[in-house]
C-alpha positions in Angstrom: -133.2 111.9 34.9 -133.2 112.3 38.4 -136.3 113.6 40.9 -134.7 117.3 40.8 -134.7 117.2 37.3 -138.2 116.1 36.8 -139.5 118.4 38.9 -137.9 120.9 36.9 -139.0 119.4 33.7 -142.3 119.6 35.0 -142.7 123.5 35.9 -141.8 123.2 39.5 -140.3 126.5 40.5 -136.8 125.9 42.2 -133.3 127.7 42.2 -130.9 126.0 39.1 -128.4 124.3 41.2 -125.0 124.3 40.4 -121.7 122.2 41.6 -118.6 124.3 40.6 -115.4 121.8 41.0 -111.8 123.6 41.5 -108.6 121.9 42.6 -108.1 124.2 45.7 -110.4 126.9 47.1 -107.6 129.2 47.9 -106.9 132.9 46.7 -106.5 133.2 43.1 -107.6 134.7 40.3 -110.0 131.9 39.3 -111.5 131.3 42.7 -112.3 135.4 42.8 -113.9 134.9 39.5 -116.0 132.3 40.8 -116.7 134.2 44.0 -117.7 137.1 42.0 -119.9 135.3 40.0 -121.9 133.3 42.5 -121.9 136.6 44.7 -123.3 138.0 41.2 -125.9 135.8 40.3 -129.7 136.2 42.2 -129.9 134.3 45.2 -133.6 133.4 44.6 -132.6 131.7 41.2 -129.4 130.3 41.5 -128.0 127.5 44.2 -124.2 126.8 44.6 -122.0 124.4 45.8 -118.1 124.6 45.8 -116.0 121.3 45.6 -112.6 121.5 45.9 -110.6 118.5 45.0 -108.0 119.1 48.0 -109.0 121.5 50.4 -109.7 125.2 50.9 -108.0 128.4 52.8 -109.8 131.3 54.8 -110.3 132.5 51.2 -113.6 130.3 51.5 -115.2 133.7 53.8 -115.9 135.4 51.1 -118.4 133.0 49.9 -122.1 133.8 51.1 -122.9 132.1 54.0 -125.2 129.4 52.8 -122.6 128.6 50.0 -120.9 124.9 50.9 -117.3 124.3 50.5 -117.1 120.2 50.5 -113.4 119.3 50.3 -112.4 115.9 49.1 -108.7 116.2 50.4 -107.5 114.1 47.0 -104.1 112.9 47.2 -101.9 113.6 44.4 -101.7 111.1 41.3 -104.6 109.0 40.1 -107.1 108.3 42.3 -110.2 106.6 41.2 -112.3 106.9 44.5 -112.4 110.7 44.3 -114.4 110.6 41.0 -116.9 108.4 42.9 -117.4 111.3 45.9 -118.1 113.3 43.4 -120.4 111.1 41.0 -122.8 110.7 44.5 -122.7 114.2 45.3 -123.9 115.0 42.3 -126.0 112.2 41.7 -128.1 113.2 45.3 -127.9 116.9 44.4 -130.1 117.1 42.0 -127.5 119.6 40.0 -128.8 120.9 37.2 -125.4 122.3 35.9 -122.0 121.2 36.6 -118.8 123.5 36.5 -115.4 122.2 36.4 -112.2 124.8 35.8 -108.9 123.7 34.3 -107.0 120.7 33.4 -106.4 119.4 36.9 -110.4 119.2 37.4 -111.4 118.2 33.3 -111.7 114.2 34.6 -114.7 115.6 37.2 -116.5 115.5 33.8 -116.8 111.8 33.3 -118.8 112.0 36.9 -121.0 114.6 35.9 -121.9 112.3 32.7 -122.7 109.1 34.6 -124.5 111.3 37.3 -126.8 112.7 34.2 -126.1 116.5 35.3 -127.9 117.9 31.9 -125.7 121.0 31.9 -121.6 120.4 31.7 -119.7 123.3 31.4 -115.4 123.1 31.2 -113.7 126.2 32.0 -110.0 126.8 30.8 -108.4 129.7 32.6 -104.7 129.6 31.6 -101.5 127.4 32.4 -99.7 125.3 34.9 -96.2 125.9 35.5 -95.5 122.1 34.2 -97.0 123.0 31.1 -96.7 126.7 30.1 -98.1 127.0 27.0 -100.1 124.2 26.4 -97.7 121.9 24.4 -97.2 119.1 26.8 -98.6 116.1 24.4 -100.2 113.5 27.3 -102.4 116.7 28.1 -103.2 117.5 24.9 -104.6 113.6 25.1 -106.0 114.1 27.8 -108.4 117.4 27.0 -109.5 115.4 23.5 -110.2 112.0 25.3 -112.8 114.5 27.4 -114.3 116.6 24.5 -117.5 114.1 24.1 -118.2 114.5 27.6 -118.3 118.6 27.9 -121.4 120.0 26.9 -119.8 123.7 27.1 -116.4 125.4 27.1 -115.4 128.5 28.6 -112.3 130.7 27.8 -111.0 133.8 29.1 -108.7 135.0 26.5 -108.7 135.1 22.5 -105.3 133.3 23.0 -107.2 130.4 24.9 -110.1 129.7 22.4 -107.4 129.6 19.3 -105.5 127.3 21.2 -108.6 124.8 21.9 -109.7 124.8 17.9 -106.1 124.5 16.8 -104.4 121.7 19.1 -107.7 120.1 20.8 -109.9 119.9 17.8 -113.1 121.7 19.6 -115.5 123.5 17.1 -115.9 126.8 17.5 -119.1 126.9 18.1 -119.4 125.0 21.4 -117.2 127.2 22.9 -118.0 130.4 24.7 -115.1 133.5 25.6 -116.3 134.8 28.6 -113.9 137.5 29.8 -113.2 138.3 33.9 -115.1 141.1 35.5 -113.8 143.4 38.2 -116.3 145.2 40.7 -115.3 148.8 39.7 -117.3 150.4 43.0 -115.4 148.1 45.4 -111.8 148.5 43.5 -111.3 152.4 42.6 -108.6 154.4 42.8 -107.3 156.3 45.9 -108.4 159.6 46.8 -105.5 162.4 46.3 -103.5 160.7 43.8 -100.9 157.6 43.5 -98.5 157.5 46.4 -95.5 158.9 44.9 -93.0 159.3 47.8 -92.1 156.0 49.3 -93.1 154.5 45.6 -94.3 151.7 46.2 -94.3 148.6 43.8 -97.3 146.4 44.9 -98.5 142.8 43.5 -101.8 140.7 44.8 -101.0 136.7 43.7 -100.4 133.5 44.5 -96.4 133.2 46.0 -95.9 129.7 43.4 -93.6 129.3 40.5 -96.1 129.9 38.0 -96.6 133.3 39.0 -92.0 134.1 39.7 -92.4 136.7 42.4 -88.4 135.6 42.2 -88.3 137.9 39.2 -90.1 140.6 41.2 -87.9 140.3 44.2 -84.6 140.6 42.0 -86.1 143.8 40.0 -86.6 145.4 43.7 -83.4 144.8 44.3 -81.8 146.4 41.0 -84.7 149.6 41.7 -83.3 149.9 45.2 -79.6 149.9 44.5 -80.2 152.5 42.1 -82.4 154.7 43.8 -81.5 157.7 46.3 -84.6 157.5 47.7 -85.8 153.8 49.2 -88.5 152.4 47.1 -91.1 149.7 48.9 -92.1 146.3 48.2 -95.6 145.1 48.9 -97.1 141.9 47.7 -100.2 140.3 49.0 -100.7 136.5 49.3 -99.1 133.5 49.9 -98.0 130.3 48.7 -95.1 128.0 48.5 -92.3 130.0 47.6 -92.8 132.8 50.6 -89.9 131.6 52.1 -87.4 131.6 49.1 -88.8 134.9 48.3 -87.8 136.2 51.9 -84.6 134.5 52.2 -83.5 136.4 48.9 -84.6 139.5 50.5 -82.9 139.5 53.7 -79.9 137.8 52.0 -79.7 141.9 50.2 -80.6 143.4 53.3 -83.9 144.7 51.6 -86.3 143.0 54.0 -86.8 146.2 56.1 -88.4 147.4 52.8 -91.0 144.6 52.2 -94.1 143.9 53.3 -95.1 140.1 52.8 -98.9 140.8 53.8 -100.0 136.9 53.6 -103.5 136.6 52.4 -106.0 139.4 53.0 -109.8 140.0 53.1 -109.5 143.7 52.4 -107.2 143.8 49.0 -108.9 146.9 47.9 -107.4 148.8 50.5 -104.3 146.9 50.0 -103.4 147.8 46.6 -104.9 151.6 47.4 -101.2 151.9 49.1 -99.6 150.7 45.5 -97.9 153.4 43.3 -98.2 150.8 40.3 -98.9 146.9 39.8 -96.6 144.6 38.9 -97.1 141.2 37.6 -94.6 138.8 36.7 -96.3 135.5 35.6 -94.6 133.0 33.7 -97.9 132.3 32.9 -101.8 133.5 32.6 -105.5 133.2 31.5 -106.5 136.6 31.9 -106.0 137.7 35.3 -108.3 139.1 37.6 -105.8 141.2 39.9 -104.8 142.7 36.8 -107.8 144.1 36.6 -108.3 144.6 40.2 -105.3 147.0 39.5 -106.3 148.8 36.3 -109.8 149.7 38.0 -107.5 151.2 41.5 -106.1 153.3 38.8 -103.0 151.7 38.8 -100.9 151.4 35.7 -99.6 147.9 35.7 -96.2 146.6 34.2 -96.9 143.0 33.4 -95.4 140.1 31.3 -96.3 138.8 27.7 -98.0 136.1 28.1 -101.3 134.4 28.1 -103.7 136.6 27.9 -101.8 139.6 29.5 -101.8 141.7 26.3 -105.7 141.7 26.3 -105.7 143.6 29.0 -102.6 145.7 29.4 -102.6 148.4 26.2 -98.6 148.8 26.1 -97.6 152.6 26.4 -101.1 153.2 27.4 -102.0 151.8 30.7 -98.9 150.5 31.5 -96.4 147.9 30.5 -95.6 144.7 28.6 -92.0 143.0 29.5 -90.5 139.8 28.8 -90.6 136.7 31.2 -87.9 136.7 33.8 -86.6 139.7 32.5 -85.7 141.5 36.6 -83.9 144.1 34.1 -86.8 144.8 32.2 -89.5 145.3 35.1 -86.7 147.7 36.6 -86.4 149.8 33.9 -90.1 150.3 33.7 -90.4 150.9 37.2 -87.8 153.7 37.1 -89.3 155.2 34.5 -92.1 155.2 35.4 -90.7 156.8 39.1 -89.0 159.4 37.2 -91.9 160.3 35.2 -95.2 161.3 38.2 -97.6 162.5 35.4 -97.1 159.6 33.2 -97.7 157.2 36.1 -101.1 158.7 36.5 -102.1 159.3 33.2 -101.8 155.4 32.7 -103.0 154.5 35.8 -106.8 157.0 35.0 -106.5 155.5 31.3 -106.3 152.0 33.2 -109.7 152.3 35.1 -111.4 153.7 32.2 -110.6 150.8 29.7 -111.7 148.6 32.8 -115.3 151.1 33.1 -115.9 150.3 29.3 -114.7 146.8 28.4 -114.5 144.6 32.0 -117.7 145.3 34.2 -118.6 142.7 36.5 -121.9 143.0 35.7 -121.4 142.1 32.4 -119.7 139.0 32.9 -122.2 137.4 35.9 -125.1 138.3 32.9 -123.2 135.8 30.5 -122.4 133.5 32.7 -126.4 133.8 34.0 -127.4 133.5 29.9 -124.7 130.2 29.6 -126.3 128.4 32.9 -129.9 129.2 32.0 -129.7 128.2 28.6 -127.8 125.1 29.0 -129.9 124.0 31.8 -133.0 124.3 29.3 -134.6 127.5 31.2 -136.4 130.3 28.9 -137.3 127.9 26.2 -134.5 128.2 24.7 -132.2 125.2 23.1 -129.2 124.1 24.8 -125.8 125.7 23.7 -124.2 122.3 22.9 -125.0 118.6 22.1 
């Protein structure tokens, strides 16, 4: 046990401190969540500290200010040293819980156990594109080699927890479903209506494989050739394939109708200027511009997969397609062009199912209860051997 934790153990009053270990601090749905969370949770109780295996982006602003990013800048492949940067940081720390999120970050684990941080908690968010539902069989190894060492599990989608008590062998019981929250004051729909006239077809996400913006980009271009009337394109962030994604564009002469906004502070105001959400993920956890969107009053046209269909009532607040279907997403998108009052009767039904199911408040309370009670606050027993 180290000093920090014996001054704990013996009634000294201090913030829980807690290291939260990602593989890049950039914007995405999971660093929002975790943003939203430590934003959440009472400064006076709770210390943070962000570790980012490689490095972070601007996105790292919209942390509090006395929030630390540490980046370790680790190169890809196996690396032993970086376990050891991490071991020491949390070894001087004093953490009291440790937080690591998906595959990439699971072997931070094995630190947190030699360190002694008395709370481990492993959260699994969704897929990679290199393994897109799970079935890759050196991962698979890879998440049961580490099961002894995680004290907790966290899952975002039903579809998540089924799949850790069916192919990793994790009871039940040691895992917790913990489902994203969306800050309903700061995302809310647009005063006077959805913009109907240019319609705009708006996205917020990551510009990587994973998420196929290619798909996106093709279903413009099948909207626009069959439209009188020049829809828009509008997607926020960036990422590797921003450049593939443009060349296709301007190789249709449909760049004049984009607008590639890069990485922004204000999305609420961003996707305020949406007529309807589109996402067309080859893969997802449960994603938290998705419900950005719903609580903008957006319907949203999104694929099956992941956890998607938790969110996204088909025929009722939008839209489930197939993957890579550009046909599909078009189709849906015309009709929902063609049809003004079913637009916004999905897009109020969408906020409202986020208002009763998906507050943020009620997500940073379970994560509080989680951190408390596996850290041995309240007198209460720890969640997991």
């Amino acid at each position: 046990m180290t000093d920090g934790q014996h001054s704990a153990a013996a009634g000294v009053a201090r913030p829980l401190r807690i290291a939260h270990l990602v593989y890049r601090f950039d914007c995405g749905g999971l660093q929002n969540g975790m943003v939203n969370i430590i934003r959440g949770l009472p400064a006076h109780l709770f210390e943070h500290t962000v570790i980012s295996l490689t490095d972070s982006t601007e996105f790292r602003r919209r942390l509090p200010d006395n929030v630390p990013v540490v980046e370790l800048h680790k190169p890809p492949g196996n690396n032993p040293a970086y376990l050891y940067r991490i071991w020491k940081m949390l070894r001087t720390g004093h953490f009291d819980v440790f937080h690591t999120r998906n595959l990439p970050c699971l072997e931070g684990q094995l630190a947190g156990f030699l360190a002694g941080v008395p709370a481990r908690v492993h959260g699994e968010h969704g897929w990679d594109v290199s393994d897109l539902h799970g079935t890759a069989r050196h991962y698979r190894l890879l998440r049961k080699a580490f099961r002894p060492l995680v004290g907790r599990y966290v899952v975002v989608s039903g579809q998540l927890q089924d799949y850790l008590d069916r192919e990793i062998g994790i009871d039940p019981a040691r895992v917790s479903r913990i489902c994203n929250g969306v800050d309903a004051t700061r995302f809310r729909p647009r005063q006077g209506g959805l913009p109907l006239e240019p319609f705009v077809v708006g996205s917020v996400g990551r510009l990587e494989e994973v998420k196929d913006y290619e798909t996106l980009a093709r279903a413009f271009a099948l909207l626009a050739a069959e439209s009188p009337v020049a829809p828009r394109l509008h997607l926020v962030g960036d990422g590797s394939r921003r450049e593939a994604i443009s060349a296709y564009l301007r190789g249709r002469g449909l760049l004049p109708l984009v607008e590639l906004a890069g990485e922004r502070a204000d999305v609420p105001e961003q996707m305020q200027r949406f007529s309807v959400f589109v996402l067309p993920s080859r893969a997802e956890g449960i994603s938290n511009t998705i419900l950005e969107a719903m609580a903008s009053g957006l319907p949203v046209i999104a694929t099956a997969v992941g956890g998607n269909a938790e969110l996204v009532a088909d025929g009722r607040t939008g839209f489930l397609v197939p993957p890579g279907d550009a046909a599909a997403i078009c189709e849906r998108l015309a009709h929902y062009r063609a049809n003004p009052q079913l637009l916004a009767r999905h897009g109020q039904a969408a906020r409202e199912r986020v208002l009763g199911e998906f507050s943020l408040e009620g997500m940073v309370a379970r994560y509080r209860e989680l951190y408390e009670r596996m850290a041995g606050q309240r007198g209460a027993a720890p969640l997991a051997a």
